[in-house]
N, CA, C, O and CB atoms as a CASP TS submission, in Angstrom:
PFRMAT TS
TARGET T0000
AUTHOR 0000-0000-0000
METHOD Language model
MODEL 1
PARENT N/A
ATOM      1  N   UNK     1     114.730 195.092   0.118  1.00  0.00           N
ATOM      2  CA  UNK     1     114.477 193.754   0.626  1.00  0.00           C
ATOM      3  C   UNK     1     113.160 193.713   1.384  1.00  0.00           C
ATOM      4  O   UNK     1     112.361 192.776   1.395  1.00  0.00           O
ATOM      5  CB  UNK     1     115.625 193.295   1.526  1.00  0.00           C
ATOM      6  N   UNK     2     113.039 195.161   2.170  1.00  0.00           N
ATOM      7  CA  UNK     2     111.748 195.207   2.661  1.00  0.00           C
ATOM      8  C   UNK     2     110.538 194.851   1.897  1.00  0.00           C
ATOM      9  O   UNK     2     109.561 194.206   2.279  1.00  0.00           O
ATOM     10  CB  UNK     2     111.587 196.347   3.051  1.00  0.00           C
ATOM     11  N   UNK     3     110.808 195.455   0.599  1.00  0.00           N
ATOM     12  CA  UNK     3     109.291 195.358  -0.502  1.00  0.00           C
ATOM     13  C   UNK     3     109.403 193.961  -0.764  1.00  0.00           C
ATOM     14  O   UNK     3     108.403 193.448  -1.265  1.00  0.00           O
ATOM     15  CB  UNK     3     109.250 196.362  -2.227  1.00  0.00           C
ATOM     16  N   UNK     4     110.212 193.354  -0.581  1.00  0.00           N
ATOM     17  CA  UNK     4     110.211 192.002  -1.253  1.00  0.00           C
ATOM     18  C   UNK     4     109.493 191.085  -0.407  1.00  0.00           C
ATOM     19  O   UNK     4     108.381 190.570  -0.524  1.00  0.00           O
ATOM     20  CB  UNK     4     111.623 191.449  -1.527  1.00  0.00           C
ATOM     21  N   UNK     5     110.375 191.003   0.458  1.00  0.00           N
ATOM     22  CA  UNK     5     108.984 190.409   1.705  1.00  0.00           C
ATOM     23  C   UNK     5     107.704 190.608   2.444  1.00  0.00           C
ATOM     24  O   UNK     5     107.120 189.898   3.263  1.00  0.00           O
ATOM     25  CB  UNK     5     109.286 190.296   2.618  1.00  0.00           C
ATOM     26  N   UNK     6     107.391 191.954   1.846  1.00  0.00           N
ATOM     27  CA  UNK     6     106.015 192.417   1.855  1.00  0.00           C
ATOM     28  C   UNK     6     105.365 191.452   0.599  1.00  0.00           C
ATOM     29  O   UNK     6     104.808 190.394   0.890  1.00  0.00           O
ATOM     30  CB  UNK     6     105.918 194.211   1.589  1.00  0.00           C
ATOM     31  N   UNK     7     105.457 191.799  -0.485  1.00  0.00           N
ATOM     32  CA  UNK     7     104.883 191.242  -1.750  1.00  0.00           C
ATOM     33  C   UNK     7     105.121 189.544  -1.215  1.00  0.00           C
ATOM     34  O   UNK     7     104.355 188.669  -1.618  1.00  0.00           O
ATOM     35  CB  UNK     7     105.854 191.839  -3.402  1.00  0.00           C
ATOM     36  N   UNK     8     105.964 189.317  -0.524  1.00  0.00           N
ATOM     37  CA  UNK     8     106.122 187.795  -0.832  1.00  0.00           C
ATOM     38  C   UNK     8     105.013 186.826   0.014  1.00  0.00           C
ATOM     39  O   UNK     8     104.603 185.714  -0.318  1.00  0.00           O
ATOM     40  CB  UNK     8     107.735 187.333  -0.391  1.00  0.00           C
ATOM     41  N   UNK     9     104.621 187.715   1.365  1.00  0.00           N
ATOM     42  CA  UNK     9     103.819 187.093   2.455  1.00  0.00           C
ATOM     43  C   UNK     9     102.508 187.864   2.445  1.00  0.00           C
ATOM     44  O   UNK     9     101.827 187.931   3.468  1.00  0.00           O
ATOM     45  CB  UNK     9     104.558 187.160   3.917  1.00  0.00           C
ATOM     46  N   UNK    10     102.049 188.597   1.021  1.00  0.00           N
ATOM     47  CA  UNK    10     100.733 189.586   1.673  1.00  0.00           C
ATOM     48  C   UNK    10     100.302 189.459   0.529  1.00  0.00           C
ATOM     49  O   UNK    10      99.092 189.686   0.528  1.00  0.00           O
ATOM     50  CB  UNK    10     100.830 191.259   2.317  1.00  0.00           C
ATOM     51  N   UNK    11     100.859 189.093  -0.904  1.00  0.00           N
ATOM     52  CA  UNK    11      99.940 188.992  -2.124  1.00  0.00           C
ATOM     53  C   UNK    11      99.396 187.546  -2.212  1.00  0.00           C
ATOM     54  O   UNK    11      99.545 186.760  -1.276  1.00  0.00           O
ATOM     55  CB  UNK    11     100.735 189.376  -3.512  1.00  0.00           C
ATOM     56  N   UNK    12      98.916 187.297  -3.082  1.00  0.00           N
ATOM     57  CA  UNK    12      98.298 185.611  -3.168  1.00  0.00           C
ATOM     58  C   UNK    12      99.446 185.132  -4.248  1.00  0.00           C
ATOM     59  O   UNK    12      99.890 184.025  -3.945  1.00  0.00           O
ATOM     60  CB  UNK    12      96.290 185.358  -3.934  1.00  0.00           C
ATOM     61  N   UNK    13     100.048 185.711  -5.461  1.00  0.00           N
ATOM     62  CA  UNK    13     100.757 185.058  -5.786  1.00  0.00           C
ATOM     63  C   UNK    13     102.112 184.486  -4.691  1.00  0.00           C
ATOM     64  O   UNK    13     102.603 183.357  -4.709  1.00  0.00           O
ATOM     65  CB  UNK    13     100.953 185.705  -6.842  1.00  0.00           C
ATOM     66  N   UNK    14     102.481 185.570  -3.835  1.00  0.00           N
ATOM     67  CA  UNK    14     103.712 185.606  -3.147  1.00  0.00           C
ATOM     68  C   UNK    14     103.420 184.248  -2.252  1.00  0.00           C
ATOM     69  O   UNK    14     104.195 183.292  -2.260  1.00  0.00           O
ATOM     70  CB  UNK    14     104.006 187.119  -2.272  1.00  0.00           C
ATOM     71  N   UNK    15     102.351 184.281  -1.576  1.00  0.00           N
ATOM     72  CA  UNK    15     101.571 182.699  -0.886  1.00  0.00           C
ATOM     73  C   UNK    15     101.395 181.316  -1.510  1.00  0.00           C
ATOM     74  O   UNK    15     101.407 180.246  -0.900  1.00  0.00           O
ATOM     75  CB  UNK    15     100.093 182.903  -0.625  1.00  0.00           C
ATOM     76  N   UNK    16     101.207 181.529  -2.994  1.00  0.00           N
ATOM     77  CA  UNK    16     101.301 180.807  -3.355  1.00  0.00           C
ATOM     78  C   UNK    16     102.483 180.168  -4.245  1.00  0.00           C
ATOM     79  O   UNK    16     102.364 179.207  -5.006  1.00  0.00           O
ATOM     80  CB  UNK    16     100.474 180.942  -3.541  1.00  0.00           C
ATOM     81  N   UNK    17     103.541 180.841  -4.009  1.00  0.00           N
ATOM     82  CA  UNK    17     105.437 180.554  -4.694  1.00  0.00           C
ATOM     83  C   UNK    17     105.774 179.603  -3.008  1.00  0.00           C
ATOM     84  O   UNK    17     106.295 178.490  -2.932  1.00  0.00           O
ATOM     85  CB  UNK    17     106.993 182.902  -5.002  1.00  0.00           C
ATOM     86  N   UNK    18     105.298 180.449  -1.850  1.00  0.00           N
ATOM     87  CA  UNK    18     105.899 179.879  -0.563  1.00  0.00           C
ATOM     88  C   UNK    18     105.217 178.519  -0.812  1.00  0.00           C
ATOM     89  O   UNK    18     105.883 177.486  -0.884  1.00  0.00           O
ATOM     90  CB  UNK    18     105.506 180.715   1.005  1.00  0.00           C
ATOM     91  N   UNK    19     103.780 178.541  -0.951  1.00  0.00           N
ATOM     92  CA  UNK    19     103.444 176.997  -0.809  1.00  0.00           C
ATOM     93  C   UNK    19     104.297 175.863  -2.035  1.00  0.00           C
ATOM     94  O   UNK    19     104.845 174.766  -1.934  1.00  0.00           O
ATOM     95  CB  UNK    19     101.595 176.902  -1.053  1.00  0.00           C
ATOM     96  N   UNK    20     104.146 176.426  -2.698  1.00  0.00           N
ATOM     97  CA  UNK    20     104.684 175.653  -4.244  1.00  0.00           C
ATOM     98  C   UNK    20     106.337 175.388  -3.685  1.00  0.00           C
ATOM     99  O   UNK    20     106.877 174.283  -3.715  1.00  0.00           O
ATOM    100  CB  UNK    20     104.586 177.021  -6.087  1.00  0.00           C
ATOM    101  N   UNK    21     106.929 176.531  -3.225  1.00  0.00           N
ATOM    102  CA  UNK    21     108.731 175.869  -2.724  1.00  0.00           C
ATOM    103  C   UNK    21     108.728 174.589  -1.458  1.00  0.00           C
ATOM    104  O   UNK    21     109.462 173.635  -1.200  1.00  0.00           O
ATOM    105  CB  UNK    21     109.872 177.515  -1.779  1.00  0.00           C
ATOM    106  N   UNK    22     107.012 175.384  -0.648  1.00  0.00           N
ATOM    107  CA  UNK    22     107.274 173.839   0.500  1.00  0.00           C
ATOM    108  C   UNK    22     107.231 172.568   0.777  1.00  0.00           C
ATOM    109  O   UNK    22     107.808 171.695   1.425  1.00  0.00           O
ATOM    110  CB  UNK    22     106.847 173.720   1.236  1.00  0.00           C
ATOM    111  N   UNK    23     105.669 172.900  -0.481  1.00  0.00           N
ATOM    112  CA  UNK    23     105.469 171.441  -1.623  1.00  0.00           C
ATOM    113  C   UNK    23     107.019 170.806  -2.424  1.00  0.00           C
ATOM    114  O   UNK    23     107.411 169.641  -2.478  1.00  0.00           O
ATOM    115  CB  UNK    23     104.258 172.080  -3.230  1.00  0.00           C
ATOM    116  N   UNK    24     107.286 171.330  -2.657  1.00  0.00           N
ATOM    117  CA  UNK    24     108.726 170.775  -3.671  1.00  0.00           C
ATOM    118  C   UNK    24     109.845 170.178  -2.178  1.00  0.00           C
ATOM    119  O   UNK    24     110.514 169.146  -2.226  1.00  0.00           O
ATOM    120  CB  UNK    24     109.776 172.698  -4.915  1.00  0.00           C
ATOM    121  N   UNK    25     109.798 170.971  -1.170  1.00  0.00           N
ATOM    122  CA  UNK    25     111.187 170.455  -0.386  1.00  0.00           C
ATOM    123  C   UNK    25     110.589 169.339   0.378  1.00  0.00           C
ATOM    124  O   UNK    25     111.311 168.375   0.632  1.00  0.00           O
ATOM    125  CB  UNK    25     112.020 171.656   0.730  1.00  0.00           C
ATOM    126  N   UNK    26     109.019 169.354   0.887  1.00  0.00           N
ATOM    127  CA  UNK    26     108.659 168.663   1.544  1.00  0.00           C
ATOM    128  C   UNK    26     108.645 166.846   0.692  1.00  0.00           C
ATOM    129  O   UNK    26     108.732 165.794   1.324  1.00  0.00           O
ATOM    130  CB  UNK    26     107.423 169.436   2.003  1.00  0.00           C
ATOM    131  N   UNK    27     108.541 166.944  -0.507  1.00  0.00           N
ATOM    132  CA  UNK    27     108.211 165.705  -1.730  1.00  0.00           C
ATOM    133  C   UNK    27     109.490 165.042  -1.721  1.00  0.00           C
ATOM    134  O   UNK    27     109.662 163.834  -1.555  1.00  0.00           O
ATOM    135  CB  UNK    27     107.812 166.270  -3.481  1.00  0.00           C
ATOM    136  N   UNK    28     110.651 166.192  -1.970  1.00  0.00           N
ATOM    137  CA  UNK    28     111.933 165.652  -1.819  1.00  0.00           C
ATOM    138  C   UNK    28     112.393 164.913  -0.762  1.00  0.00           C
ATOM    139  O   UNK    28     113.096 163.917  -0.932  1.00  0.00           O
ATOM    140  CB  UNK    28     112.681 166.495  -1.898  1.00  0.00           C
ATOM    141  N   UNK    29     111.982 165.403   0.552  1.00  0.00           N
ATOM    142  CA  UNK    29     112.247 164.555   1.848  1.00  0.00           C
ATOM    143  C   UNK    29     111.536 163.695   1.475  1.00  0.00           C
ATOM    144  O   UNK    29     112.233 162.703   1.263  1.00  0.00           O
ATOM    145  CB  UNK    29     111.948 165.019   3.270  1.00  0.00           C
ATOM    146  N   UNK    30     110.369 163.479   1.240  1.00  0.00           N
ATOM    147  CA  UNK    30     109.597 162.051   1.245  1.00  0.00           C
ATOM    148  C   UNK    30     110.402 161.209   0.537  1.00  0.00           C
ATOM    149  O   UNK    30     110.664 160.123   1.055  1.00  0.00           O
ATOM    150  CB  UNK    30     108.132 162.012   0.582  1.00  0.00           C
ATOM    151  N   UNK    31     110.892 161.497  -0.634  1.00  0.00           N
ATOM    152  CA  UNK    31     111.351 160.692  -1.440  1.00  0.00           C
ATOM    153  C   UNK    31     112.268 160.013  -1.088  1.00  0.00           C
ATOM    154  O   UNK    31     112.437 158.802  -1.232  1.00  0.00           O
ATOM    155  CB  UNK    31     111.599 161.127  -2.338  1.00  0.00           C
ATOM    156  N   UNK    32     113.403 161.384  -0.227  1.00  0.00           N
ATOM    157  CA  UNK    32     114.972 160.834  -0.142  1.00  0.00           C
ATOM    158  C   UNK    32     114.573 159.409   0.797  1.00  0.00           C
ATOM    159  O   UNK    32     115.048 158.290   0.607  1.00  0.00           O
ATOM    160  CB  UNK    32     116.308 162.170   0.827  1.00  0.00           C
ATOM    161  N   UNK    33     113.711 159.740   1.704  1.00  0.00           N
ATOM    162  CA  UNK    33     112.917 159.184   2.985  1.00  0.00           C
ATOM    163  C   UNK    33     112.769 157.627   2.678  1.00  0.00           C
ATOM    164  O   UNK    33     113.324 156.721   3.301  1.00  0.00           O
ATOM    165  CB  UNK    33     111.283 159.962   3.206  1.00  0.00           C
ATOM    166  N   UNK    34     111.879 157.499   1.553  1.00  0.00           N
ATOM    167  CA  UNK    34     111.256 156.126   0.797  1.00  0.00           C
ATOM    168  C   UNK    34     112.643 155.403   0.267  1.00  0.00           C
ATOM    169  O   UNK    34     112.933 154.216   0.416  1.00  0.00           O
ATOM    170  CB  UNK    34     110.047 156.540  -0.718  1.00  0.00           C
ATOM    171  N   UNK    35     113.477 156.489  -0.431  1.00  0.00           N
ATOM    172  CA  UNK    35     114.577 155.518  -1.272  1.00  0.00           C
ATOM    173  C   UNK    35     115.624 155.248  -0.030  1.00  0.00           C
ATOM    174  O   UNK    35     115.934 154.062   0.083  1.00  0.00           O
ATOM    175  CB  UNK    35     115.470 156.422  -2.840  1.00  0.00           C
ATOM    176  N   UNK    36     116.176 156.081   0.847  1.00  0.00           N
ATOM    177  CA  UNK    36     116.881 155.400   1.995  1.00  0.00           C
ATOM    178  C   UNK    36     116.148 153.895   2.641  1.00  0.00           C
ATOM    179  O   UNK    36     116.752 152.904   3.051  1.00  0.00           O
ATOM    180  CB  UNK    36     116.926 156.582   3.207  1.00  0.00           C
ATOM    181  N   UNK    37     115.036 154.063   2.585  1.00  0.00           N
ATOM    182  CA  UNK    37     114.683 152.729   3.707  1.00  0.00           C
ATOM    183  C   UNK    37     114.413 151.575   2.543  1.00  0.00           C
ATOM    184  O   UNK    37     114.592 150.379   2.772  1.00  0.00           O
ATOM    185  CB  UNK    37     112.971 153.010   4.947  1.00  0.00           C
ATOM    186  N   UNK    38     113.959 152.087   1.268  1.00  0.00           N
ATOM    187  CA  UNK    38     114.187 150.733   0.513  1.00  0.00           C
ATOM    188  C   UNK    38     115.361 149.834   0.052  1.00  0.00           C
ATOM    189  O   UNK    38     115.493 148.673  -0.335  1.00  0.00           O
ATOM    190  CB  UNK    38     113.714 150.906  -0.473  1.00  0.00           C
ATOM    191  N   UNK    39     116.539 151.442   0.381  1.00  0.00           N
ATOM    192  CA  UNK    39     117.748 150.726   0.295  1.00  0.00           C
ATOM    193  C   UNK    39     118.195 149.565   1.244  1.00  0.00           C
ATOM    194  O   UNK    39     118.722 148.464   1.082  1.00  0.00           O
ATOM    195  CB  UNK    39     118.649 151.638   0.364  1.00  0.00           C
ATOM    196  N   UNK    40     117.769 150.269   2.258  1.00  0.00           N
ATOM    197  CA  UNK    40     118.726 149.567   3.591  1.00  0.00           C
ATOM    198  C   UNK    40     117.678 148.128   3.275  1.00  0.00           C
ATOM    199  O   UNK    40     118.197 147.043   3.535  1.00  0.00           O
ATOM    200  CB  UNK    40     118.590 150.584   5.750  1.00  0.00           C
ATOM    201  N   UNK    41     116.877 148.126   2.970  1.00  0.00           N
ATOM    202  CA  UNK    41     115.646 146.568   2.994  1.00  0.00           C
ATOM    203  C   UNK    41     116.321 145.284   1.983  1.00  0.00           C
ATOM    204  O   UNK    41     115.962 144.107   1.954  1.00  0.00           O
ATOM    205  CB  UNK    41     113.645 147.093   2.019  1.00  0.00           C
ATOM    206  N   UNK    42     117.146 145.788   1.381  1.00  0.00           N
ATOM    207  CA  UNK    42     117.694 144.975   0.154  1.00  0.00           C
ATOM    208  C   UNK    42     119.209 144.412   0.153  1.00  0.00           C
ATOM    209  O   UNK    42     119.631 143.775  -0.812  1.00  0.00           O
ATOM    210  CB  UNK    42     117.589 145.900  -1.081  1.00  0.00           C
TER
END
């Protein structure tokens, strides 16, 4: 598990899977975010 989180925070691919998963959860909140308040508007 050790090697794994070495490779995951010290290579550029491993930096760039973290950004790509934070991008994806962060889009999802936006979204859930936008469709809750357009709900409640209607």
């Amino acid at each position: 598990m050790d090697v794994v989180l070495k490779e995951l925070f010290s290579t550029d691919i491993g930096l760039l899977s973290l950004f790509t998963l934070g991008f994806i959860v962060a889009m999802g909140l936006f979204l859930w975010y936008r469709l809750a308040k357009n709900s409640r508007e209607e």
